[in-house]
FIKEZA-577414 format. One record per residue (C-alpha): residue in one letter; x, y, z. Coordinates in nm, 2 decimals, padded with zeros to 4 digits. Layout:
BEGIN
<'A',<X,Y,Z>>;
...
***
This chain:
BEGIN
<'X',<-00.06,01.31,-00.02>>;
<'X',<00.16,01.25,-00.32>>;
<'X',<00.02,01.30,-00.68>>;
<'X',<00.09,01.00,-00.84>>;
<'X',<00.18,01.22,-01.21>>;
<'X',<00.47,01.40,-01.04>>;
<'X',<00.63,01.02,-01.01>>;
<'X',<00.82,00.86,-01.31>>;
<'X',<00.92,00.54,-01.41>>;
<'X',<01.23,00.55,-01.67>>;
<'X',<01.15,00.34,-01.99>>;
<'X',<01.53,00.19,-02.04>>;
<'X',<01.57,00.05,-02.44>>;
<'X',<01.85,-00.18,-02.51>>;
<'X',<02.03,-00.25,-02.83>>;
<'X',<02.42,-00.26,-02.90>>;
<'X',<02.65,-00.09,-03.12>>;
<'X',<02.62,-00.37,-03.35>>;
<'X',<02.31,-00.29,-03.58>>;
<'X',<02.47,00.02,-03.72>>;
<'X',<02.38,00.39,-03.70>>;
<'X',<02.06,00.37,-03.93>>;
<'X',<01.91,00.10,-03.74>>;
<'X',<01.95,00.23,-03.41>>;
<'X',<01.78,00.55,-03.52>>;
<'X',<01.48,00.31,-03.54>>;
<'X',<01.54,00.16,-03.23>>;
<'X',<01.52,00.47,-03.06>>;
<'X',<01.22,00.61,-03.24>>;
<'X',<01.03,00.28,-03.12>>;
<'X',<01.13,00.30,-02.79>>;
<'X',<01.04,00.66,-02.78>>;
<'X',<00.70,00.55,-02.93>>;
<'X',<00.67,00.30,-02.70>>;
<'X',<00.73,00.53,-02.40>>;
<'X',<00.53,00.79,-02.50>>;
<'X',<00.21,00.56,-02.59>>;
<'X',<00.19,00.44,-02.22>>;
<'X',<00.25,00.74,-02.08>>;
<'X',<-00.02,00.89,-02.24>>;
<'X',<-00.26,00.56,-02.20>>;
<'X',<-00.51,00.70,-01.95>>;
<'X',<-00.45,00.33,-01.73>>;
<'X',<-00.14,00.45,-01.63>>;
<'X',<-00.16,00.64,-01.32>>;
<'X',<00.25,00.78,-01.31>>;
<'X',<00.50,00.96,-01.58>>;
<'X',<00.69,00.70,-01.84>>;
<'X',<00.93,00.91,-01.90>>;
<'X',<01.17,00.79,-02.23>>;
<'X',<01.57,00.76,-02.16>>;
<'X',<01.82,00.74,-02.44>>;
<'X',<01.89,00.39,-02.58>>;
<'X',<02.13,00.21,-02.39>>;
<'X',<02.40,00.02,-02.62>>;
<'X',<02.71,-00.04,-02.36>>;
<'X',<02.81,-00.13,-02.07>>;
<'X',<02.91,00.22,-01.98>>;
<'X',<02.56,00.32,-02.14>>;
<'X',<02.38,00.13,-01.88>>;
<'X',<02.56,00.18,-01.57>>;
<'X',<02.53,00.56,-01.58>>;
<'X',<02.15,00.54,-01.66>>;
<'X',<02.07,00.35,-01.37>>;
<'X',<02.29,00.50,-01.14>>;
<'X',<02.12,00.87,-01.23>>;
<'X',<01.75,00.65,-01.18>>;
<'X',<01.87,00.62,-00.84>>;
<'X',<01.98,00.96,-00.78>>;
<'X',<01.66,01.08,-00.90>>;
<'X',<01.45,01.20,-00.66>>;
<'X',<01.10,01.14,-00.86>>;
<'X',<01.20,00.79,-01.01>>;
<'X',<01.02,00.52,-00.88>>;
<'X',<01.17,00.24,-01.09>>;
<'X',<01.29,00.08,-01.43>>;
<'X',<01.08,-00.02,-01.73>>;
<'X',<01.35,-00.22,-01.96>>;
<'X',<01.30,-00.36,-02.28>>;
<'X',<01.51,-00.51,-02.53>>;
<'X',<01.43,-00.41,-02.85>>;
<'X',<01.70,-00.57,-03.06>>;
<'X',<01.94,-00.79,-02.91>>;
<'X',<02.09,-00.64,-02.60>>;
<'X',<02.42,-00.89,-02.46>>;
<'X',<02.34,-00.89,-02.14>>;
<'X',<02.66,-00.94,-01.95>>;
<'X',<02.67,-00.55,-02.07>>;
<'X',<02.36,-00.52,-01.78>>;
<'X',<02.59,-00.64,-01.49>>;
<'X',<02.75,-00.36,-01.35>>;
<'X',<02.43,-00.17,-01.38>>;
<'X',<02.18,-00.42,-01.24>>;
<'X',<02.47,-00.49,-00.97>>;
<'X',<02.40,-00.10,-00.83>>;
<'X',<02.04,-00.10,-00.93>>;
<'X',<01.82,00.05,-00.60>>;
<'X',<01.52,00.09,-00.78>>;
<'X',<01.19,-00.15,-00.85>>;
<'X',<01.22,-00.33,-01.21>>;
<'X',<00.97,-00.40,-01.46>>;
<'X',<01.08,-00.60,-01.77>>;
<'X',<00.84,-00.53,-02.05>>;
<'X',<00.85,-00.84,-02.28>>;
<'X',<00.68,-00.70,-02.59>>;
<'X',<00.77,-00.52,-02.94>>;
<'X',<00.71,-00.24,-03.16>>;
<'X',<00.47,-00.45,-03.41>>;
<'X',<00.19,-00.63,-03.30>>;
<'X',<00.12,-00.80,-03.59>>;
<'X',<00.42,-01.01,-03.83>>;
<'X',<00.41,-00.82,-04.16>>;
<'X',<00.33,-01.15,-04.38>>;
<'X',<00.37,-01.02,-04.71>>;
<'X',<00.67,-00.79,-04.63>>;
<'X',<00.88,-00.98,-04.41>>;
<'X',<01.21,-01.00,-04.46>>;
<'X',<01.59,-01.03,-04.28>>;
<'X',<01.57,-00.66,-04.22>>;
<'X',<01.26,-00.67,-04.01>>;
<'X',<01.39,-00.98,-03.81>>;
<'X',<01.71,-00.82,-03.72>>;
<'X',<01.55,-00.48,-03.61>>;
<'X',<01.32,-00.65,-03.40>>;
<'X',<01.48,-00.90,-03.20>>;
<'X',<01.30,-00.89,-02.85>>;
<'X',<01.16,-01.22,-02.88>>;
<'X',<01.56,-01.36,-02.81>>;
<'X',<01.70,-01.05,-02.68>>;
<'X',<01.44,-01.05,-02.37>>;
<'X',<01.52,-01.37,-02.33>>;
<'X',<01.89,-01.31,-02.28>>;
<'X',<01.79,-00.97,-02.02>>;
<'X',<01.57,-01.24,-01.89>>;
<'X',<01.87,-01.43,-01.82>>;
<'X',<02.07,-01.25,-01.67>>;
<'X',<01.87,-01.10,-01.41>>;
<'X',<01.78,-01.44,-01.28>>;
<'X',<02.15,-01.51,-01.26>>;
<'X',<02.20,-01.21,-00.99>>;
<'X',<01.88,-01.31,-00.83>>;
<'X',<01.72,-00.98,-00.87>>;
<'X',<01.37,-00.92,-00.79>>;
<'X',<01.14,-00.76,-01.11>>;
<'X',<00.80,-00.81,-01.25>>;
<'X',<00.78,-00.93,-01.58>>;
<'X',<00.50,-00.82,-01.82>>;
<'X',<00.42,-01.01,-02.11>>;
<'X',<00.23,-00.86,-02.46>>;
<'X',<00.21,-00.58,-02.69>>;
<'X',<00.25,-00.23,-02.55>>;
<'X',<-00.09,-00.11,-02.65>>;
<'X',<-00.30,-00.35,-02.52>>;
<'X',<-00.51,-00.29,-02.23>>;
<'X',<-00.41,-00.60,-02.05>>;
<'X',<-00.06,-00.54,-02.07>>;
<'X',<-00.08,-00.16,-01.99>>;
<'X',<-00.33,-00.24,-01.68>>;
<'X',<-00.02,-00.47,-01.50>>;
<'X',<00.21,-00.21,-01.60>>;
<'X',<-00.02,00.00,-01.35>>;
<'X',<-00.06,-00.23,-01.07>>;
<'X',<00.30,-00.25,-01.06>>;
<'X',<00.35,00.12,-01.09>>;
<'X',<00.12,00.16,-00.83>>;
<'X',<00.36,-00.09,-00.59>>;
<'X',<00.65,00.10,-00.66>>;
<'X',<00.47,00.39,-00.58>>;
<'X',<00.41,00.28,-00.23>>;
<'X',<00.77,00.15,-00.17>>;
<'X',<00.87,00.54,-00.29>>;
<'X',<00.67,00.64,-00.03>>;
<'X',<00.83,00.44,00.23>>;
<'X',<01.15,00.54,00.15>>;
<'X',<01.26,00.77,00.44>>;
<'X',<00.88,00.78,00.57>>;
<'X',<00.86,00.84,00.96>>;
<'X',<00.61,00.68,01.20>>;
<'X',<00.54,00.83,01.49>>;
<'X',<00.43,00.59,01.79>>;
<'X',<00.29,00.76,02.08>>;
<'X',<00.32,00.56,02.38>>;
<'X',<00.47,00.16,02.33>>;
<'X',<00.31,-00.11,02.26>>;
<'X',<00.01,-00.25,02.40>>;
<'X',<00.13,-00.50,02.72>>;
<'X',<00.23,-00.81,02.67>>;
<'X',<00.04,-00.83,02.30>>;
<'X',<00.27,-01.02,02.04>>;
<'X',<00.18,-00.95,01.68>>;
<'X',<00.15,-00.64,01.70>>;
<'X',<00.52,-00.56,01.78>>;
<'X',<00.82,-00.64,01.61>>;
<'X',<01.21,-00.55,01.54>>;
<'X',<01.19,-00.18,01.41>>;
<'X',<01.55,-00.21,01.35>>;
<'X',<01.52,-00.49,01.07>>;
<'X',<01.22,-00.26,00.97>>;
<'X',<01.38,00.01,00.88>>;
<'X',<01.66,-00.18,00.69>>;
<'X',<01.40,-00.35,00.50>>;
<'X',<01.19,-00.11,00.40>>;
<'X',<01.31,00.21,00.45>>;
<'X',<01.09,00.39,00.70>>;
<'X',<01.21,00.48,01.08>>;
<'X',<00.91,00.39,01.38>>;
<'X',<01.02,00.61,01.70>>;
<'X',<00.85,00.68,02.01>>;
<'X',<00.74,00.98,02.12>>;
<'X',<00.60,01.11,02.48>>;
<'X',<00.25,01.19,02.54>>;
<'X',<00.32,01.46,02.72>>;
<'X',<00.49,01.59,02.38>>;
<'X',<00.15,01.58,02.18>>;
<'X',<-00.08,01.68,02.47>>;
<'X',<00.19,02.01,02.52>>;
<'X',<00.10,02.06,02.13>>;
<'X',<-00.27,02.00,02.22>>;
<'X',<-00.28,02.26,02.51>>;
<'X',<-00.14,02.54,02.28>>;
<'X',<-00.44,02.50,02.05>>;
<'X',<-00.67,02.84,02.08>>;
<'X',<-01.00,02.80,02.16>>;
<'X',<-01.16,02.99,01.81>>;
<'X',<-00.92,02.73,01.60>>;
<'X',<-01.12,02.46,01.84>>;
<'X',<-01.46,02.62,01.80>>;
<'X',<-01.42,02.68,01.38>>;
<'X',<-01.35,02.28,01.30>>;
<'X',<-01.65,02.21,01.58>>;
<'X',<-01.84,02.38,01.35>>;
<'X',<-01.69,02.21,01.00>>;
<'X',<-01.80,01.89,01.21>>;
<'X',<-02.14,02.01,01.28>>;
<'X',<-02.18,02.09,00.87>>;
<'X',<-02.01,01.77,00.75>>;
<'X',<-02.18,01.47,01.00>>;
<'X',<-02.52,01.41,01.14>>;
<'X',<-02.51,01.56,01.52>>;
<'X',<-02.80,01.56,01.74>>;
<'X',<-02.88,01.85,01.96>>;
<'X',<-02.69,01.72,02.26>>;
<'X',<-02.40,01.77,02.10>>;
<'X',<-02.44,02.11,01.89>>;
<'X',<-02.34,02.44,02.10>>;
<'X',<-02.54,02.46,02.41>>;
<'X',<-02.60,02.06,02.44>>;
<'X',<-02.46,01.85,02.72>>;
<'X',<-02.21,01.69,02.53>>;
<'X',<-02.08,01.96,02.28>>;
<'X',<-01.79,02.02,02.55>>;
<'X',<-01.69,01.63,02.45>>;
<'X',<-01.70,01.75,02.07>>;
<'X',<-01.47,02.05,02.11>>;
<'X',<-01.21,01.81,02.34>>;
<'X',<-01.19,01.60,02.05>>;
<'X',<-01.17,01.86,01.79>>;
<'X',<-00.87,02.01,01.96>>;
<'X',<-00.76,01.67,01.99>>;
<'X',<-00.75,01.69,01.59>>;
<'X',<-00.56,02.01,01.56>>;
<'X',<-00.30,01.91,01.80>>;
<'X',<-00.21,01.57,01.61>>;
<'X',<-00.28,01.71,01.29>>;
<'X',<-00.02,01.97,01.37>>;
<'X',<00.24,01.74,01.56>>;
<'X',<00.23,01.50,01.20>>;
<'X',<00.29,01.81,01.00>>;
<'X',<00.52,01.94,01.20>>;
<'X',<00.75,01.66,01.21>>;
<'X',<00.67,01.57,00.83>>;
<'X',<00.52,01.23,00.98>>;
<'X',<00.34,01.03,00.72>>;
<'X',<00.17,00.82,00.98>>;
<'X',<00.11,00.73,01.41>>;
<'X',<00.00,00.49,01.64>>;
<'X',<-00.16,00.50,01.99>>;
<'X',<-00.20,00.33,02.27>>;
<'X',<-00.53,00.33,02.50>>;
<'X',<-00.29,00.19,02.77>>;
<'X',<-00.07,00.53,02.72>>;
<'X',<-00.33,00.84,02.74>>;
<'X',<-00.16,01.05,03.04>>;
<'X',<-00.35,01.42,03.01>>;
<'X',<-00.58,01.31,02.69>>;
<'X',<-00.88,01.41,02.80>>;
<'X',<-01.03,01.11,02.58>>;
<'X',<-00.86,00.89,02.31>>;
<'X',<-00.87,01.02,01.97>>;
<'X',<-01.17,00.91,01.77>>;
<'X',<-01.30,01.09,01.49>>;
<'X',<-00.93,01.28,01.49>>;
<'X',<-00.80,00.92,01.41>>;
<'X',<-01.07,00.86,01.09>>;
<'X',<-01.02,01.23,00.96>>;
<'X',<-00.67,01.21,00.95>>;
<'X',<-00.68,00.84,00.79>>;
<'X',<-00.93,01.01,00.53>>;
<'X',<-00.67,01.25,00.46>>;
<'X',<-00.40,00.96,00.41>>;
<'X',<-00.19,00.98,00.69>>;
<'X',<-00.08,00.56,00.79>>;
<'X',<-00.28,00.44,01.17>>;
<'X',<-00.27,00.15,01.35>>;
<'X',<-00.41,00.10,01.75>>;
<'X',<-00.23,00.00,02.03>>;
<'X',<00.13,00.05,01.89>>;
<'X',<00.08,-00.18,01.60>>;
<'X',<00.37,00.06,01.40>>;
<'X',<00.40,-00.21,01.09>>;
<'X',<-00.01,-00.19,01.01>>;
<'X',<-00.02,00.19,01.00>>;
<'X',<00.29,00.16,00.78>>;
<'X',<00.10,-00.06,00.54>>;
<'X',<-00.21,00.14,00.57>>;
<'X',<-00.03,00.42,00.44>>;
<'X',<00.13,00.26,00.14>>;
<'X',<-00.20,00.11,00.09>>;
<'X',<-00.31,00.48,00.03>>;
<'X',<-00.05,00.58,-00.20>>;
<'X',<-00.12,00.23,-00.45>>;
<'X',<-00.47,00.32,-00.42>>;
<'X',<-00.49,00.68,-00.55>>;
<'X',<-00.74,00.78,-00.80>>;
<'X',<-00.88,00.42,-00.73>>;
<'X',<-01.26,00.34,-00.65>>;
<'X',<-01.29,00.30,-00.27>>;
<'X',<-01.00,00.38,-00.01>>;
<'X',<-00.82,00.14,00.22>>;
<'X',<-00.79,00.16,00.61>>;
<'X',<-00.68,00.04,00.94>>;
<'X',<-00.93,-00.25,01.04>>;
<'X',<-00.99,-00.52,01.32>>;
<'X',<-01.17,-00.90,01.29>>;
<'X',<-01.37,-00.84,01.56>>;
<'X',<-01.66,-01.03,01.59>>;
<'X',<-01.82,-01.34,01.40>>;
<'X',<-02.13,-01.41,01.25>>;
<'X',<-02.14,-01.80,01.26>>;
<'X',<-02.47,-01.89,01.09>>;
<'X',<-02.34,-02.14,00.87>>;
<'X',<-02.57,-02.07,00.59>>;
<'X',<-02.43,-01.67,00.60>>;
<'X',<-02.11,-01.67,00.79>>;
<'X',<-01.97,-01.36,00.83>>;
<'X',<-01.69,-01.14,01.01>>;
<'X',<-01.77,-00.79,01.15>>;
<'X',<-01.52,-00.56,01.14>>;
<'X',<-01.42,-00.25,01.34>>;
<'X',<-01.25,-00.12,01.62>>;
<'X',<-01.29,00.10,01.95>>;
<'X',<-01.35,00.42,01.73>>;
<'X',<-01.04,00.48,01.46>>;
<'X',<-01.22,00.34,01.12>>;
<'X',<-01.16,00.57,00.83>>;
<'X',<-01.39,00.84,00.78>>;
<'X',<-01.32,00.73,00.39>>;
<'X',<-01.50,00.38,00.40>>;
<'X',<-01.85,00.52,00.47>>;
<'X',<-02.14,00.47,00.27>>;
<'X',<-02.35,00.72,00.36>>;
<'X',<-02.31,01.05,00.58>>;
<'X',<-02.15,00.98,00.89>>;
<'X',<-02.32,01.03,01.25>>;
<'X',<-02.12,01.17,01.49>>;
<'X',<-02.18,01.06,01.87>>;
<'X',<-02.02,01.06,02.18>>;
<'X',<-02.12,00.73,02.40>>;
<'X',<-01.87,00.59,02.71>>;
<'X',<-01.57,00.39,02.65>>;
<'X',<-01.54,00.07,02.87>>;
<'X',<-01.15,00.09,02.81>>;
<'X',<-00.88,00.34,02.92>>;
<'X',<-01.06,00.53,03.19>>;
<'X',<-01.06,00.84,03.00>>;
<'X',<-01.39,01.11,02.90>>;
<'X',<-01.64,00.95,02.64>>;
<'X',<-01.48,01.00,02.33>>;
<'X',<-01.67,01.09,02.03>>;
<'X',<-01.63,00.91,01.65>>;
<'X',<-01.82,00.90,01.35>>;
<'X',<-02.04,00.57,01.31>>;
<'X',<-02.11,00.46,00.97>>;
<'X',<-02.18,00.15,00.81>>;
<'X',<-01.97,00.04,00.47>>;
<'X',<-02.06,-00.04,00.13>>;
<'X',<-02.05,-00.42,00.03>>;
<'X',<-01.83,-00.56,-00.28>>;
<'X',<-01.51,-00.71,-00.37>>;
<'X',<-01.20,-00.60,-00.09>>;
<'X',<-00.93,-00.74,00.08>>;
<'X',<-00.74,-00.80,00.45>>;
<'X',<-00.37,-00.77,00.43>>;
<'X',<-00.14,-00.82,00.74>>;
<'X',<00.27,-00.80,00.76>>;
<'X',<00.38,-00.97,01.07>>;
<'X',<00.74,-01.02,01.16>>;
<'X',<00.79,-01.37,01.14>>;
<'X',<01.20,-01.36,01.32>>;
<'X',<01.39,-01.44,01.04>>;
<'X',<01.16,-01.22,00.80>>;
<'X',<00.85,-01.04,00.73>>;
<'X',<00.54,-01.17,00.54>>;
<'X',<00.28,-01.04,00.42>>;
<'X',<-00.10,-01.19,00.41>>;
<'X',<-00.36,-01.11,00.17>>;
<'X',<-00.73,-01.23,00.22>>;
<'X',<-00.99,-01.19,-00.04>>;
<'X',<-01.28,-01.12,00.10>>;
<'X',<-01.66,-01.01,-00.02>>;
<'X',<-01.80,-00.74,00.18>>;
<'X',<-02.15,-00.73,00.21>>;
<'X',<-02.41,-00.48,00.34>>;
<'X',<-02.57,-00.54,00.70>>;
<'X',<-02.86,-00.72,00.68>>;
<'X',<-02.98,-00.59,00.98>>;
<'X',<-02.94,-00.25,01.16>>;
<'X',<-02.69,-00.22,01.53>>;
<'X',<-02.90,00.07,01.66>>;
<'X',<-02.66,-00.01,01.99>>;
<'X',<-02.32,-00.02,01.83>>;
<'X',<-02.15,00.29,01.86>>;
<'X',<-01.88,00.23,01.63>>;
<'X',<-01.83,00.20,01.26>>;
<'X',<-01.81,-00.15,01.10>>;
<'X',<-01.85,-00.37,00.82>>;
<'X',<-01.89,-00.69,00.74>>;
<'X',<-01.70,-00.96,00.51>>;
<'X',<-01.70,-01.31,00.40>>;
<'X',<-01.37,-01.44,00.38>>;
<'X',<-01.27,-01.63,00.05>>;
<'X',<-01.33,-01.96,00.02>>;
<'X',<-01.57,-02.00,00.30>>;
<'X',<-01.55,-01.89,00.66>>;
<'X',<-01.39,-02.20,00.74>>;
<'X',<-01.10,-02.19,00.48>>;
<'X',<-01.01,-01.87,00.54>>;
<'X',<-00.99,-01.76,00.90>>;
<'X',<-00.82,-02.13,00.92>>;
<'X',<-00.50,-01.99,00.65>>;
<'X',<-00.51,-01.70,00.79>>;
<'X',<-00.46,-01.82,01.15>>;
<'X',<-00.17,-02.13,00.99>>;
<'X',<00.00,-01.81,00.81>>;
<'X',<00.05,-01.62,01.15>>;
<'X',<-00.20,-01.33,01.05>>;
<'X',<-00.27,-01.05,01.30>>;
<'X',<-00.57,-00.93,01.40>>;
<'X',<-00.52,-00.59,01.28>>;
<'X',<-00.56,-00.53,00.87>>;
<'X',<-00.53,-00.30,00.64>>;
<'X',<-00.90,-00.32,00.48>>;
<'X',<-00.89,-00.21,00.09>>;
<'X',<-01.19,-00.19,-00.13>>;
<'X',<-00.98,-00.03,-00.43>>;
<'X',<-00.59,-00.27,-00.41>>;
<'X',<-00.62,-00.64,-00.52>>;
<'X',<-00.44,-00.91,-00.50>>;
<'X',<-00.18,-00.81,-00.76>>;
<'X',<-00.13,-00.48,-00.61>>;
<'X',<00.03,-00.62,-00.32>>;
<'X',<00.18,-00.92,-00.47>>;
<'X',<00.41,-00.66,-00.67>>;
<'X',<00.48,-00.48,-00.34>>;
<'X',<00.56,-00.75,-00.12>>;
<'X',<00.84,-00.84,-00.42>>;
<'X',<00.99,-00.51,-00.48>>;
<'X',<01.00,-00.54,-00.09>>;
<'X',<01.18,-00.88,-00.09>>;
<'X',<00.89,-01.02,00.21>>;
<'X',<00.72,-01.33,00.17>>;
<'X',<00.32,-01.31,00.05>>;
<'X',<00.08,-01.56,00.11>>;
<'X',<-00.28,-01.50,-00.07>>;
<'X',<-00.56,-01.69,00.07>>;
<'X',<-00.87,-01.68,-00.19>>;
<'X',<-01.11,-01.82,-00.43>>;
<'X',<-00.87,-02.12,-00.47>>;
<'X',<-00.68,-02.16,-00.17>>;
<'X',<-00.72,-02.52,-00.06>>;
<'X',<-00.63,-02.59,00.34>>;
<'X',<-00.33,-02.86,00.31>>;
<'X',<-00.17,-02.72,00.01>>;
<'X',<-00.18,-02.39,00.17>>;
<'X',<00.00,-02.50,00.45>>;
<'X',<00.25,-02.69,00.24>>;
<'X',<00.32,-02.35,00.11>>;
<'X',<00.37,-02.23,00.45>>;
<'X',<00.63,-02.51,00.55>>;
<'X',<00.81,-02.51,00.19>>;
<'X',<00.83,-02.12,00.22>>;
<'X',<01.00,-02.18,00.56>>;
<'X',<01.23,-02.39,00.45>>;
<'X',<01.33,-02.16,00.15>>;
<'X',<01.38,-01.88,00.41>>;
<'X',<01.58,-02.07,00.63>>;
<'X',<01.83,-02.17,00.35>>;
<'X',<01.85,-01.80,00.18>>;
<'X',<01.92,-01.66,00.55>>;
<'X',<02.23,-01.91,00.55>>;
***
């Protein structure tokens, strides 16, 4: 997956020809400063890499049209270190295609009481001259996050990150390819959606390919390939005897490993970044892919069941923000409640596919019967999942535009063990309460697939869902029923008039 170091963000200065050579020597050793101190600020997970002060029109329309050119840029830190006249931005902002930060801050933290004088004041200026940027770019109506504070603090460099991290994802996106094996699962609603709009929106392309195709990949496998990652299996998970060499059920084991090494090699192969499948769509699978399905999510490829193409789009961006992060995030389900209503709870899961990255422990790897898709007993890895802070994010297709959902939720460890469930799960109380949330989420049109992180928050995908230009509705500690569906009818109505 895609080392976050070898991305950049361009740190943009601007100033004017105004100040006078000597000046803008100290304008552009700031800025460099500046740059080079959050690069080098071990929160920042990307490059800042410093560009030339910008003093002109001419200045600032050839910077940002090389930032979109570039092939590792992921977006635009500006700051206006002096005052910067910001119809000068226009033609540049006008052909901007890359995500904007605007870093409200200056070289000094401190006023220099007993030194202070006109010099100072006019050298640093971004206390009016970000004001004026500020202007301007909500004139045009362009998207950006703005960051408020001095450069060094930790604070201010730890939004820079979140944001970097968003852009990162949308970079990712950019050209991406999903590969959907089969169509989606009959009749089902949310999971489907216009993969035309899609693509405009964000960037990626969703296109169906034949079964047939990846089980011709499949049967070309050899059997010593098949036998070696049997064997990687048998060293990485718990396996009882039964399904070792020699057991009853190995032959099950080495279906699925060449399961593995046929998808594995259809994704590379067509420099996929993520799938879907379809237990309704399995013609000459031996079973439907389990544990191939959580190694491969482990590994960062995008996954989503039954055709659900936008989740295992969001999954994989989800990977990308979260790299170098505590915890992973993954395809999930609400499956099940717990509806004590002194310890309400949702379990999570699904058939087989949850990430191999979420477990807690050493994963068990079985083989137990299906009841769905009249295919061999599959096998997976069963493993429980560690509790803490996480979230459920959803992007549904709404008709007239996407949106996003984010639940907060607290995972917490099972307080009992499942010796009968044959799948991996975990279990979360949704913020506020049980009631609260699963109510919102419901209101705001939420899907019953997810994208379960442990590592993004809030912020993360706030940032995204703007450089995306999607509607996000959060649903947490605060959320309050009625005012959370007046945000749901006013956001309507603000969609309807911008579509106009």
């Amino acid at each position: 997956m895609t080392n976050l170091k070898e991305l950049e963000l361009w740190f943009v200065t601007g100033s004017q020809n105004l100040y006078g050579e000597e000046t803008l020597k100290q304008v552009s050793k700031h800025a460099q400063l500046v740059a080079d101190g959050i690069n080098n600020s071990s929160k920042i997970s990307v490059s800042v890499v410093f560009k030339p002060i910008v003093k002109s029109s001419e200045e600032i329309f050839e910077t940002l049209q090389q930032a979109n050119a570039a092939k590792n840029c992921i977006g635009i830190i500006t700051w206006m270190h002096t005052f910067s006249p910001a119809k000068m931005w226009i033609r540049g902002l006008n052909v901007l295609q890359k995500p904007l930060l605007h870093l409200h801050t200056q070289f000094n933290r401190d006023l220099p009481w007993d030194t202070i004088d006109m010099d100072f004041m006019n050298l640093n200026q971004s206390a009016h001259g970000d004001r004026e940027f500020g202007f301007m770019v909500t004139r045009m109506r362009k998207n950006r996050k703005v960051v408020v504070g001095h450069w060094q603090d930790e604070e201010v460099l730890g939004e820079i990150d979140v944001w970097a991290r968003a852009a990162a994802g949308w970079h990712d996106w950019q050209g991406a390819k999903f590969a959907r094996f089969g169509d989606n699962m009959r009749f089902v609603a949310v999971t489907d959606g216009d993969k035309v709009e899609a693509e405009t929106q964000f960037g990626f392309s969703v296109n169906t390919y034949a079964v047939g195709d990846l089980v011709a990949v499949i049967n070309n496998i050899s059997d010593a390939a098949v036998a070696e990652l049997a064997q990687v299996y048998e060293r990485t998970y718990e396996m009882e005897a039964s399904l070792k060499p020699g057991g009853e059920k190995h032959q099950s084991v080495l279906e699925a490993a060449k399961i593995e090494l046929g998808l594995r090699k259809f994704l590379e192969d067509g420099n996929f970044k993520g799938f879907s499948d379809t237990f309704e769509d399995l013609h000459g699978l031996i079973q439907l892919p389990g544990i191939a399905v959580q190694r491969l999510m482990a590994d960062g490829y995008g996954f989503a069941g039954e055709g659900d193409w936008k989740t295992a789009a969001l999954v994989r961006a989800s990977k990308v923000m979260g790299l170098g992060l505590n915890g992973t995030s993954a395809f999930m389900e609400d499956y099940t409640y717990h509806f004590d209503p002194a310890n309400a709870m949702v379990l999570g899961s699904h058939m087989l596919e949850v990430d191999a990255a979420l477990a807690n422990a050493k994963p068990k790897l079985e083989v137990h019967p299906l009841g769905i898709g009249g295919k061999a007993d599959p096998a997976r890895l069963v493993f429980n999942v560690d509790g803490g802070n996480a979230l459920n994010a959803s992007l549904v297709d709404m008709g007239n535009r996407f949106r996003l959902i984010v639940n907060e939720v607290e995972a917490v460890a099972a307080p009992h063990d499942l010796p009968k469930l044959p799948v991996a799960r975990v279990l979360w109380k949704p913020l506020p309460d049980m009631k609260t949330g699963c109510a919102a989420w419901i209101y705001a049109g939420g899907a019953h697939h997810t994208v379960y992180s442990q590592c993004l928050t809030k912020e993360h995908l706030t940032d995204f869902a703007n450089i995306a230009g999607i509607e996000c509705v959060n649903i947490g500690s605060d959320t309050k029923l009625d005012h959370f569906r007046n945000q749901l009818h006013w956001n309507e109505a603000f969609y309807q008039l911008q579509s106009k």
